[in-house]
C-alpha positions as CSV (number, residue, x, y, z in Angstrom):
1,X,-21.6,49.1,45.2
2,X,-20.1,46.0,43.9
3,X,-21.1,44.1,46.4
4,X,-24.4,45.3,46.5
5,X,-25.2,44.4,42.9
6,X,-24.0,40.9,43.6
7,X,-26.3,40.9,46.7
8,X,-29.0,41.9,44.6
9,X,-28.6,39.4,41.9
10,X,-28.5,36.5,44.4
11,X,-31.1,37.7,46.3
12,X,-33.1,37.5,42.9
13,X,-31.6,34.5,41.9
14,X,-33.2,32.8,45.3
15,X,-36.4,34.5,44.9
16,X,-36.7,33.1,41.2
17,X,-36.0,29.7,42.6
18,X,-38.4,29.9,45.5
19,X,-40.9,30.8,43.2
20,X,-40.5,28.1,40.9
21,X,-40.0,26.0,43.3
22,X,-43.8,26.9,45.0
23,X,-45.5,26.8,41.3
24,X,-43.8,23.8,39.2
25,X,-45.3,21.6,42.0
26,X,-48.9,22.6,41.6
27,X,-48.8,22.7,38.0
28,X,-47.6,19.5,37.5
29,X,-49.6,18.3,40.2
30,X,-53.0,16.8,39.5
31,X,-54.8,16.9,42.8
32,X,-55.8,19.7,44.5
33,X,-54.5,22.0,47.2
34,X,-57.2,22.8,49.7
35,X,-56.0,24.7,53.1
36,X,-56.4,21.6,54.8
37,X,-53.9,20.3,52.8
38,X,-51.9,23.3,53.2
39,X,-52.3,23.2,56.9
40,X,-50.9,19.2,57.6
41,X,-48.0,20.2,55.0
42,X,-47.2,23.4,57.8
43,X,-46.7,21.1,60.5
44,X,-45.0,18.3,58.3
45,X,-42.3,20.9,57.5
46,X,-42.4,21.8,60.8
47,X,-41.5,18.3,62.3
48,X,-38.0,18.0,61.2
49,X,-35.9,18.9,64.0
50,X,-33.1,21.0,61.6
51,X,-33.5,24.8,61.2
52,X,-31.7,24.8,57.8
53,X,-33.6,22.1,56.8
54,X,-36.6,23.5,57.6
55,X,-35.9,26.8,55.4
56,X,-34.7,24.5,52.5
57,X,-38.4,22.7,52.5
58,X,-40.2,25.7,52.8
59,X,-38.7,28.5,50.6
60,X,-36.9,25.7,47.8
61,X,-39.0,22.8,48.4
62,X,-36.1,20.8,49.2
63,X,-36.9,18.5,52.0
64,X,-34.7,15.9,53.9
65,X,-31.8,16.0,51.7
66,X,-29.8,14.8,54.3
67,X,-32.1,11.2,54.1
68,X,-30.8,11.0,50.1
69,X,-29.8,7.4,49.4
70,X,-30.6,4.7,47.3
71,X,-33.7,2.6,47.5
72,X,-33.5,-0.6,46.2
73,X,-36.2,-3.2,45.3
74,X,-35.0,-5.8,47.5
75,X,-31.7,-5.7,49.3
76,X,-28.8,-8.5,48.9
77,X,-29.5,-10.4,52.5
78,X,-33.2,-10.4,52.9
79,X,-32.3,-10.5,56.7
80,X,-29.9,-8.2,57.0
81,X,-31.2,-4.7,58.2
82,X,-30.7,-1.4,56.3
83,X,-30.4,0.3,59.6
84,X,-28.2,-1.3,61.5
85,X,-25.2,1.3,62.0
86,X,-28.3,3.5,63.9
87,X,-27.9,4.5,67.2
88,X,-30.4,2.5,69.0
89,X,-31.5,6.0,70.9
90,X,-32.2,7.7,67.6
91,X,-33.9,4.7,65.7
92,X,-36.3,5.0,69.1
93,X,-37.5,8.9,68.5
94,X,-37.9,8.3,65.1
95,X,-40.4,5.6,65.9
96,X,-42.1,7.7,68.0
97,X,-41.5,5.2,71.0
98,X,-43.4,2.5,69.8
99,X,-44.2,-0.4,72.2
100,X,-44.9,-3.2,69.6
101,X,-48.1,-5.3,71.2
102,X,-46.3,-8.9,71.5
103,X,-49.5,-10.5,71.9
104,X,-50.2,-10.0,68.4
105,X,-46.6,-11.8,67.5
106,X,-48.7,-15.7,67.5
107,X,-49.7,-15.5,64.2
108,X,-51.4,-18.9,63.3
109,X,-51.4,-19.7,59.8
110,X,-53.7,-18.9,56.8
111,X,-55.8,-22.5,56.7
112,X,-56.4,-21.8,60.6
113,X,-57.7,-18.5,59.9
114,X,-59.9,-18.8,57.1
115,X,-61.6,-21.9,59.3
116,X,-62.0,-19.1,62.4
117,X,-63.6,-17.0,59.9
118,X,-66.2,-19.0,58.9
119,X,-66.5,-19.8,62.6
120,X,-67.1,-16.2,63.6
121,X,-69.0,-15.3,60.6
122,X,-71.8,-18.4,61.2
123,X,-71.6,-17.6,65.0
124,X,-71.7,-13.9,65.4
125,X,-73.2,-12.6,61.8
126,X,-76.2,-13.8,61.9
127,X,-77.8,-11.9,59.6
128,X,-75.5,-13.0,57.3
129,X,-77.5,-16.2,57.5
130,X,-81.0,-14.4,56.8
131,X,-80.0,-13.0,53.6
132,X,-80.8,-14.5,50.2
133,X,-77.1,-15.0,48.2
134,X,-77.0,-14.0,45.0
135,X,-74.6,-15.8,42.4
136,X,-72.2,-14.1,40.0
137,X,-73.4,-13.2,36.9
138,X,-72.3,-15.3,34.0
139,X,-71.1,-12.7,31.7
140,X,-68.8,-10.9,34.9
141,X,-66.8,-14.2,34.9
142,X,-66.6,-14.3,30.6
143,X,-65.3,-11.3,30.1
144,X,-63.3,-10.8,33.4
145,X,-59.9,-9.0,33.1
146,X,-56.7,-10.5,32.9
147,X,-53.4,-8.9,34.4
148,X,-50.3,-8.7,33.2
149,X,-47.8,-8.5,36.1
150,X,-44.1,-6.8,35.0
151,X,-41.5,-9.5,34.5
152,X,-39.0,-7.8,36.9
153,X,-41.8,-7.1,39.7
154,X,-40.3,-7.3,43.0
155,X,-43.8,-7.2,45.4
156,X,-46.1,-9.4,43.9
157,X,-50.1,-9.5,44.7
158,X,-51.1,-10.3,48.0
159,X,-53.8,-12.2,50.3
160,X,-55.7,-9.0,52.7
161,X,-55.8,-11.5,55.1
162,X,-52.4,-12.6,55.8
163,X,-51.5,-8.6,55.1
164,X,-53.3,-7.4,58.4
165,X,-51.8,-10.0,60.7
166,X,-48.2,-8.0,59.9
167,X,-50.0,-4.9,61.0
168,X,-50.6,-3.0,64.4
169,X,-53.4,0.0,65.0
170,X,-52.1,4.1,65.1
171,X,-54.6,6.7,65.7
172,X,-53.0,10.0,65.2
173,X,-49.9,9.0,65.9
174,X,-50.3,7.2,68.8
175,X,-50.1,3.2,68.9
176,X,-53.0,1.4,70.0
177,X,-52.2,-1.5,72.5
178,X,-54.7,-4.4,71.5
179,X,-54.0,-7.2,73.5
180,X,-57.3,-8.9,73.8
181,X,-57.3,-9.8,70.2
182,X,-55.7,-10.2,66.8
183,X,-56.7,-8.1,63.6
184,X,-58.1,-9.8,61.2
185,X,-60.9,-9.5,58.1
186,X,-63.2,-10.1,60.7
187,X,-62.6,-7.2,63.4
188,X,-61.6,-5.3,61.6
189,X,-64.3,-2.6,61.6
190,X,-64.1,-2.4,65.2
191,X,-61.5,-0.1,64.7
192,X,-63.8,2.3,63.6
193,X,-65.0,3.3,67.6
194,X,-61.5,4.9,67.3
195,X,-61.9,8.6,67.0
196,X,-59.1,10.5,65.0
197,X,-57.2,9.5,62.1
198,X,-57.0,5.4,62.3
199,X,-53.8,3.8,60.1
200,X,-52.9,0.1,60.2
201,X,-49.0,0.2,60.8
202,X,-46.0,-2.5,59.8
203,X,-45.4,-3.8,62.8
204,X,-41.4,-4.4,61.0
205,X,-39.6,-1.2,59.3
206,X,-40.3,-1.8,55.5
207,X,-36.9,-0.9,54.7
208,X,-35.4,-4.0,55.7
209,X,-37.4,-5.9,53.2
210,X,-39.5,-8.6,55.3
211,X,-40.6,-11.4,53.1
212,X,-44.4,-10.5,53.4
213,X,-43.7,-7.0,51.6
214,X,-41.9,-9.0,48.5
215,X,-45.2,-12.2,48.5
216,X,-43.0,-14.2,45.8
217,X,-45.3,-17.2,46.7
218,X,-47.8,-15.3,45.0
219,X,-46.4,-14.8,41.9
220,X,-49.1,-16.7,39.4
221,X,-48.7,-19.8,37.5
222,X,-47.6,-19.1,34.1
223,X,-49.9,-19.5,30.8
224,X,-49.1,-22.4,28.0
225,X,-50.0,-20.6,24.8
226,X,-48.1,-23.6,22.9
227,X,-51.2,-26.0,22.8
228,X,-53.4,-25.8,19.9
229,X,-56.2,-23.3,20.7
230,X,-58.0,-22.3,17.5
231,X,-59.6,-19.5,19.7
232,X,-58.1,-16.8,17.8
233,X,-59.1,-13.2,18.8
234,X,-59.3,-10.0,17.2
235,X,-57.2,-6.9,18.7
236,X,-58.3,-4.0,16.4
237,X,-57.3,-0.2,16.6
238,X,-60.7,1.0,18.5
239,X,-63.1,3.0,17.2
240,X,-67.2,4.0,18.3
241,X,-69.0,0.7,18.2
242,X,-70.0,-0.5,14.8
243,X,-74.1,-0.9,15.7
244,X,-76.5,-1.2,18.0
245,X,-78.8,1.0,19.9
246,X,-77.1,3.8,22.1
247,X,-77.5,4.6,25.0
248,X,-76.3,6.4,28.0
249,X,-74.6,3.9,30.0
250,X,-71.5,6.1,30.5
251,X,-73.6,8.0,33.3
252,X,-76.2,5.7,35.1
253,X,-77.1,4.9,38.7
254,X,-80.4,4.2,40.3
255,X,-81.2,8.1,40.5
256,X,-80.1,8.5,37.1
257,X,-81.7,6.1,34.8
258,X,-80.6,4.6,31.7
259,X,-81.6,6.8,28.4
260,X,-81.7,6.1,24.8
261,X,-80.0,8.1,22.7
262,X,-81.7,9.3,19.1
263,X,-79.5,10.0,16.2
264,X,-81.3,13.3,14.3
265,X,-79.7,11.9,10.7
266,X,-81.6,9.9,8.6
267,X,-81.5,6.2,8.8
268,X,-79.8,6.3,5.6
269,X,-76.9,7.7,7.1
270,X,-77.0,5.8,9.9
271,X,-75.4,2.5,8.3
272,X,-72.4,1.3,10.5
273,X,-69.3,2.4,8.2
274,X,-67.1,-0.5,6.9
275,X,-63.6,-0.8,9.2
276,X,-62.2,-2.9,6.7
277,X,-59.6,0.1,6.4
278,X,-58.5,-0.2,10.1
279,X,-55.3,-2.4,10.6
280,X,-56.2,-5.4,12.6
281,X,-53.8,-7.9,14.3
282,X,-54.2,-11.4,14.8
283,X,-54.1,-13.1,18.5
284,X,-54.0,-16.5,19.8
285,X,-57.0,-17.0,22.1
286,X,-56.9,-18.9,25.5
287,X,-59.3,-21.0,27.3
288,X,-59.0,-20.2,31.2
289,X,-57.8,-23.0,33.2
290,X,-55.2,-23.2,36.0
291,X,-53.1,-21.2,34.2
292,X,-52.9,-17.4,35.7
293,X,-53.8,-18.5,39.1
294,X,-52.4,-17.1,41.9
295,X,-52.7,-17.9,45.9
296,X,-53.5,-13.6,46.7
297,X,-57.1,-13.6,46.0
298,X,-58.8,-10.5,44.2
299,X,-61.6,-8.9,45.0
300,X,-64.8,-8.8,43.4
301,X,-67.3,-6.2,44.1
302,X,-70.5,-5.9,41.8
303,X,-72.7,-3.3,41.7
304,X,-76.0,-3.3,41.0
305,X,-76.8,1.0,39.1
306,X,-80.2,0.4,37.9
307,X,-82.0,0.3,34.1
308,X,-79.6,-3.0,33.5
309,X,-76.3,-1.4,34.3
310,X,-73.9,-3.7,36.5
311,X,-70.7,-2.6,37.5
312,X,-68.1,-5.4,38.3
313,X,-65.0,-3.9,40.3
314,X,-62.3,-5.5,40.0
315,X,-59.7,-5.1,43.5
316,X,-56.4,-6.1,43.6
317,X,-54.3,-5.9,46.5
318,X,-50.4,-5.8,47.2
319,X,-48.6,-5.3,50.6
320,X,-46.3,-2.8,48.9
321,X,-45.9,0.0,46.3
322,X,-42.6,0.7,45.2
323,X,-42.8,4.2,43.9
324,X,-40.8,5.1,40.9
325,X,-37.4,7.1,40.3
326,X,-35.8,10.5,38.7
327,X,-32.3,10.9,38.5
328,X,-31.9,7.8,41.3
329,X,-34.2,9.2,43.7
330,X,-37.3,7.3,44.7
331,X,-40.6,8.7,44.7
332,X,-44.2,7.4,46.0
333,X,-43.5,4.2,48.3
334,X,-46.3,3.5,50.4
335,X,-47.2,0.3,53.0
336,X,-50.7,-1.1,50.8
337,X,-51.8,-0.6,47.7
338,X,-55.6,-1.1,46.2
339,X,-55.9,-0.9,42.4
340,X,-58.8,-1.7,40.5
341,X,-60.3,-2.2,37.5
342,X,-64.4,-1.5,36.7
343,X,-65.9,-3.4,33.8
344,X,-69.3,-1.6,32.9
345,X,-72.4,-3.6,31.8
346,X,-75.5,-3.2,30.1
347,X,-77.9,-6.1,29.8
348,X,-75.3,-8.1,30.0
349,X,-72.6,-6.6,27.5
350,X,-69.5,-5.0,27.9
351,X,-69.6,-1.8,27.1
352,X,-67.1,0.3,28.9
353,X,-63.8,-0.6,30.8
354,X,-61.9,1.7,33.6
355,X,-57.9,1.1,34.7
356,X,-56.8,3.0,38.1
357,X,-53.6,5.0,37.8
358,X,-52.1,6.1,40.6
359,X,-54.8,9.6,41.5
360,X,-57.1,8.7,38.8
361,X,-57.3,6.9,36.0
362,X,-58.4,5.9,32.4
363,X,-61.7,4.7,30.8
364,X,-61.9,3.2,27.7
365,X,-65.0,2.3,25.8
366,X,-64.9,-1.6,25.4
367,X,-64.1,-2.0,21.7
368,X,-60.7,0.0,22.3
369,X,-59.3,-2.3,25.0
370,X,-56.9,-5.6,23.9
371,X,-58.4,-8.8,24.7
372,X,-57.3,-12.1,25.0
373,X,-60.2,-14.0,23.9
374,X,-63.2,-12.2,25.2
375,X,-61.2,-11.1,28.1
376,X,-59.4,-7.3,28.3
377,X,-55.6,-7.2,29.3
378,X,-54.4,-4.7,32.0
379,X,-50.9,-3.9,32.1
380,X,-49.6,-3.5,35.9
381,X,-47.0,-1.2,36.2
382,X,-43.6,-2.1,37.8
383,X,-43.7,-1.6,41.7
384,X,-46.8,1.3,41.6
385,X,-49.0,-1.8,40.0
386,X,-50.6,1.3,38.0
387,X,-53.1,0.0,35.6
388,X,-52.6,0.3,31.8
389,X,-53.9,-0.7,28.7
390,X,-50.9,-1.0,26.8
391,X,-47.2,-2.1,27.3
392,X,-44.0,0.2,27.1
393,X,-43.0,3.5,29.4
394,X,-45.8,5.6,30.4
395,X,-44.9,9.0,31.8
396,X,-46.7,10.8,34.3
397,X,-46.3,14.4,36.1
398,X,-43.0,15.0,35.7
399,X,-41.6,16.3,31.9
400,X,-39.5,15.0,29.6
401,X,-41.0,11.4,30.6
402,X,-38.4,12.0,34.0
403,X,-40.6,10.9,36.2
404,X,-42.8,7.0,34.7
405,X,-44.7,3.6,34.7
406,X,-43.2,0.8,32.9
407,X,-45.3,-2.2,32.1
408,X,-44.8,-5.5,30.2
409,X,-46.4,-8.5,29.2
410,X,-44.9,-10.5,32.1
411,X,-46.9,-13.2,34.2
412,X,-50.7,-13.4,33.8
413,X,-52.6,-13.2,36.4
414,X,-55.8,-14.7,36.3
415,X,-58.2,-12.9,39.3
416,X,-61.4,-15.3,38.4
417,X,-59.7,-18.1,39.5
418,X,-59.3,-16.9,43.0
419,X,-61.2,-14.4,44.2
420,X,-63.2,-12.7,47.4
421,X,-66.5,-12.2,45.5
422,X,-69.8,-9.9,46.7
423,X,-72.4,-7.6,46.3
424,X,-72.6,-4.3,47.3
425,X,-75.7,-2.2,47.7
426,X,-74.4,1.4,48.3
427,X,-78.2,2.6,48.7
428,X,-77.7,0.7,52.1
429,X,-74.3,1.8,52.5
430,X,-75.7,5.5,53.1
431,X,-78.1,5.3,55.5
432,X,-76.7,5.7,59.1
433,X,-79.4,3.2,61.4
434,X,-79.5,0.2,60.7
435,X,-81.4,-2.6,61.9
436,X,-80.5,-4.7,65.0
437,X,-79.5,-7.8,62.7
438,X,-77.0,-5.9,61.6
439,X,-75.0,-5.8,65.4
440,X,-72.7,-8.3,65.8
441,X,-72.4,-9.6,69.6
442,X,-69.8,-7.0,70.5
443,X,-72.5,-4.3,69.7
444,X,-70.4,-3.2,66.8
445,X,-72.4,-2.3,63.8
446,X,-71.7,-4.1,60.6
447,X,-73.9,-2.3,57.7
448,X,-76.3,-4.9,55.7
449,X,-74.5,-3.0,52.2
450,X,-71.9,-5.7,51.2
451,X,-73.1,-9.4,51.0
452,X,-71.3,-12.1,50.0
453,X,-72.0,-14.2,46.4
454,X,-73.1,-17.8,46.7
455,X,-69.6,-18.9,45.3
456,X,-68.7,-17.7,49.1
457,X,-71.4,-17.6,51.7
458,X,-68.9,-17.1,54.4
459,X,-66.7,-14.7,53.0
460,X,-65.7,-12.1,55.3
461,X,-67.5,-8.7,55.4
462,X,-66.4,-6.7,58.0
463,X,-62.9,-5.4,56.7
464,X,-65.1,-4.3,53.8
465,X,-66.4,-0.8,56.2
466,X,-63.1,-0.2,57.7
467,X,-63.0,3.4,58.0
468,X,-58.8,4.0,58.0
469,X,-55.8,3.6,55.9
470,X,-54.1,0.8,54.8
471,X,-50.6,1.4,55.4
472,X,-48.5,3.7,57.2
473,X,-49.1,7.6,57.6
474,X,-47.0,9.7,56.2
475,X,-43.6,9.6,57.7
476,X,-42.9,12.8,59.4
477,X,-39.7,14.7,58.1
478,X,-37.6,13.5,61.2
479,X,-37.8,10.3,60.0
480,X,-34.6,9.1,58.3
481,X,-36.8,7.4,55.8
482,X,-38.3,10.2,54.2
483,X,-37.9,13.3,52.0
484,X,-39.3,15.5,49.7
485,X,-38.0,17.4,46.4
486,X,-40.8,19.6,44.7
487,X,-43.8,18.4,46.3
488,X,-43.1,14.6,45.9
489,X,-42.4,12.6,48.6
490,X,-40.5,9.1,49.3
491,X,-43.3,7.7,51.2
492,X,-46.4,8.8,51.4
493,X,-49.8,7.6,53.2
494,X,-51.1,4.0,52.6
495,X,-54.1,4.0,50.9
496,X,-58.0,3.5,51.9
497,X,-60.1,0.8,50.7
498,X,-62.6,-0.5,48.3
499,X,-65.5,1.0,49.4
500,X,-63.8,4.6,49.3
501,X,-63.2,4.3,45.7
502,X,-66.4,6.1,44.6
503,X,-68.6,2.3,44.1
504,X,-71.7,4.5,43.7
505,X,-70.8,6.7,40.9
506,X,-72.4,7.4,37.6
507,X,-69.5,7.7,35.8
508,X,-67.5,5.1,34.6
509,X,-64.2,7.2,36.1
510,X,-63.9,7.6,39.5
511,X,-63.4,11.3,39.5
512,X,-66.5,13.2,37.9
513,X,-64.7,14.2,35.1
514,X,-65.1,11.4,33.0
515,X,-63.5,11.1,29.2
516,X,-64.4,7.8,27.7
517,X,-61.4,6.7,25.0
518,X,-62.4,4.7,21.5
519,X,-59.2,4.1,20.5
520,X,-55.7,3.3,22.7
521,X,-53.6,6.2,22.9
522,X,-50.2,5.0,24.6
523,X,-48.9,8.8,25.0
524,X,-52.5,10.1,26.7
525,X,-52.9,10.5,30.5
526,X,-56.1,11.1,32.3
527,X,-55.6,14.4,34.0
C-alpha cells in the first residue's frame, strides 16, 4: 500500500509536469499552432536517434539535453573549430552526407561581382532597359531612419551579396549539386524551378565562427556630435498629433482608399490642446554626412498604396542572429536575418513608423518616435537585431523578464548612405503571366513588380522573388547543435525575404492586427 501511494503520487507528479510542460509553451507563445505545424514537430521529435530522449521531448518538452553547452558570441581562436574532438564518422551523419560543391569554392571578390552584375543585368534583363526609372522621393531620404547598433554586437550588418557566395542550395534536405554556376543576386530566382522546400545552406558549420558570420568590416563609421550643430531637435513624450486634418492612413492600399475622418464635436472643441504640460527634452541635431556609413548596404523598398500613401521599407540584413539566453542556455540562432523598418507617408509627411521584432512587431504613430533631427532612431537589439524604439532590456515571451532584447545607443548606422534602392508594384507581383520581356535568356521568369530607382539603374532584381529561406533549416534533433526546452529551440529556420514580409498590406503592422502607439511605452510588447 505504501508503495502504491508513492507510485501514485509520482505518477501525478509527472502528469502535472507533462501538462505544464504541453500548455506553458503555447501560452507564452505568440504564433500559432496549426496541424501542420504539429505534424513537422512529430517527425522533428522523431529524428533523434535516442529512445529516452525521444520520451523526454514529447511528454516534458525537454529536447536534446544531451547537446547542453555554452554558446558563445565568438570563440577565443576564430580558427579553431568547436568540433574538433568529433569523430569524423559522426560529424558525417549529422550532416546528412553532404558533398560540398567545390566549384562554388572560387569566390572572386565583391568589385568583380558587382561589375558582372551590371554585365548580366544590361545583357540578359532587357526589359530592365524598357522601363521608365523612377527617383526616390525627397522626403523618404529626409526623414529616413537611423540605427543604433548595440555597442557589444558581435555580427554586424551585412552585404546580401557577399552573404550568398558562403552559401550552397538544399531542397528538403537534400543538397543540390550546382556546378555550372555560382549563386549570386542575379540567379538567384532560378532556384525557384526547384520543387519542395528550397533553403540556402552555410556551406561552413556556423559554430566555428567564420569571419563572414561576425562582418566586423561592417561595423559603421562613428558620428562626431562635438562640432557645433545648432540643429537642435525636440524628443517629446508622444501624444495624438496636435492639428491637421485626419485621415485614415493607418489602413490604405489601392483597394482601400484614403478617407477623411469627421470629428462630430463642434469646432470649438476642436482646438489642438496646449502640450506645454508634457515634459520635453532637448537633443543635439545632426546633419548626415559620412558619418553612420557602413560598407553592408540596406535595402530600400517603396511602395506606392494609393490616395498619396507611400510606404518606404526599410531592409536590413545580417548573416547571423545570435538568439538570446535563460539561465545560460541559448535560444533562437538562425543563419540570416531580415529586419525592417516601414515609414508611412501621406502626401509627403510622416505619419506612422513600424519596428520588426522578432514574429511581429511595433507601430508607432510618428509623433511618439525619438528623432535625431528629423530622422527616427531604432534601437537594434544585441545579436536578434530586434527593432526598438527605446534603449534598456526589453523582455519578451518568457516571465519575469527570463527570457530578453537589450539595446543601446551604440554605433549609428546610417542606411541612406548606402543602400539597394527600388520600387515595388505588388499589383504586378500577383498576377501569374507575365509578358515575354519579362524572361530572361534562360527562360526563367523574372516578374516586372520590383524595378530599380534611378540612383541605381542596374541594381539587381532577381534575388528580390526568391521563393526559399535564407539560412539553414531547422537542425533536426540528431544534430549535436540543437535542442529544445519548452517549445524554444537553439536554432531555428533562417528567415524568408523582403517580399514575404506582407509589402502589400493596409496596415501599418505586418500582421492584421494592428495597434498604432502615441506615446513610447518601454514595458509594452506587440502581441
Amino acid at each position: 500500500m505504501y508503495w502504491l501511494r508513492r507510485g501514485t503520487i509520482v505518477l501525478a507528479l509527472l502528469l502535472v509536469a507533462s501538462f505544464i510542460a504541453w500548455f506553458v509553451p503555447r501560452v507564452l507563445d505568440p504564433t500559432s499552432h496549426g496541424p501542420a505545424r504539429r505534424a513537422r514537430d512529430s517527425l522533428w521529435v522523431s529524428s533523434s536517434p535516442y529512445w529516452i530522449d525521444r520520451q523526454l521531448c514529447r511528454w516534458l518538452s525537454l529536447c536534446g539535453l544531451h547537446h547542453l553547452r555554452r554558446d558563445p558570441a565568438s570563440l577565443p581562436n576564430p580558427n579553431m573549430s568547436s568540433v574538433d574532438d568529433i569523430d569524423d564518422e559522426v560529424w558525417t551523419e549529422l550532416r546528412k552526407r553532404y558533398v560540398k560543391p567545390r566549384s562554388w569554392e572560387d569566390r572572386s571578390s565583391e568589385e568583380s561581382d558587382a561589375e558582372t552584375a551590371k554585365r548580366q543585368d544590361k545583357k540578359r534583363n532587357i526589359f530592365q532597359r524598357r522601363r521608365i526609372l523612377k527617383d526616390i522621393p525627397d522626403y523618404v531620404l529626409k526623414h529616413a531612419p537611423l540605427v543604433h547598433l548595440y555597442s557589444g554586437e558581435q555580427f554586424w550588418p551585412s552585404d546580401i551579396r557577399e552573404h550568398v557566395q558562403h552559401m550552397e542550395v538544399v531542397v528538403d534536405d537534400e543538397l543540390v549539386n550546382i556546378t555550372d554556376e555560382k549563386l549570386t543576386l542575379d540567379n538567384l530566382h532560378h532556384l525557384n524551378k526547384f520543387k519542395g522546400v528550397v533553403t540556402l545552406h552555410s556551406l561552413e558549420d556556423v559554430e566555428t565562427r567564420p569571419p563572414w558570420l561576425h562582418s566586423h568590416e561592417n561595423v559603421p563609421k562613428p558620428f562626431d556630435d562635438d562640432g557645433d550643430d545648432n540643429d537642435n531637435s525636440e524628443i517629446s513624450n508622444g501624444g495624438p498629433p496636435a492639428g491637421g486634418e485626419r485621415t485614415t492612413w493607418f489602413d490604405v492600399d489601392k483597394d482601400t482608399p484614403l478617407h477623411r475622418i469627421s470629428d462630430p464635436r463642434p469646432r470649438s472643441s476642436q482646438r489642438p490642446r496646449s502640450r506645454s504640460g508634457q515634459p520635453r527634452l532637448q537633443r543635439r541635431g545632426h546633419k548626415p554626412d559620412a558619418n553612420g556609413y557602413s560598407r553592408a548596404p540596406a535595402v530600400l523598398i517603396i511602395v506606392d498604396k494609393g490616395s498619396g500613401i507611400v510606404d518606404a521599407f526599410w531592409f536590413f540584413f545580417y548573416s547571423y542572429n545570435l538568439g538570446q539566453t535563460v539561465l545560460g542556455i541559448r535560444f533562437g540562432n538562425h543563419v540570416g536575418d531580415w529586419e525592417h523598418s516601414m515609414v508611412r507617408f501621406e502626401n509627403g509627411i510622416p505619419k506612422g513608423i513600424y519596428f520588426s521584432e522578432h514574429e511581429g512587431g511595433q507601430a508607432y504613430a510618428w509623433e511618439a518616435v525619438e528623432k535625431r533631427g528629423e530622422r527616427p532612431v531604432i534601437y537594434s537589439a544585441v545579436g536578434s537585431h530586434a527593432m526598438y524604439a527605446t534603449p534598456g532590456d526589453h523582455p519578451y515571451v518568457l516571465p519575469f523578464k527570463m527570457l530578453k532584447d537589450v539595446s543601446d545607443k551604440g554605433p549609428l548606422w546610417d542606411p541612406a548612405l548606402n543602400n539597394y534602392a527600388y520600387h515595388y508594384n505588388y499589383k504586378l507581383g500577383k498576377h501569374t503571366e507575365m509578358d515575354e520581356e519579362s524572361v530572361d535568356e534562360d527562360g526563367n521568369k523574372q516578374p516586372p513588380s520590383l524595378i530599380p530607382a534611378a540612383t541605381n539603374p542596374h541594381a539587381p532584381t532577381a534575388w528580390f522573388h526568391f521563393d526559399g529561406y535564407w539560412g539553414d533549416r531547422l537542425y533536426t534533433l540528431a544534430d549535436y547543435r540543437q535542442w529544445r526546452l519548452f517549445g524554444q529551440y537553439h536554432y531555428v529556420t533562417g528567415p524568408t525575404g523582403p517580399k514575404y514580409k506582407q509589402l502589400a498590406r493596409s496596415k501599418v503592422c505586418q500582421r492584421s492586427q494592428c495597434r498604432i502607439l502615441y506615446k513610447l511605452d518601454p514595458k509594452g510588447t506587440w502581441y
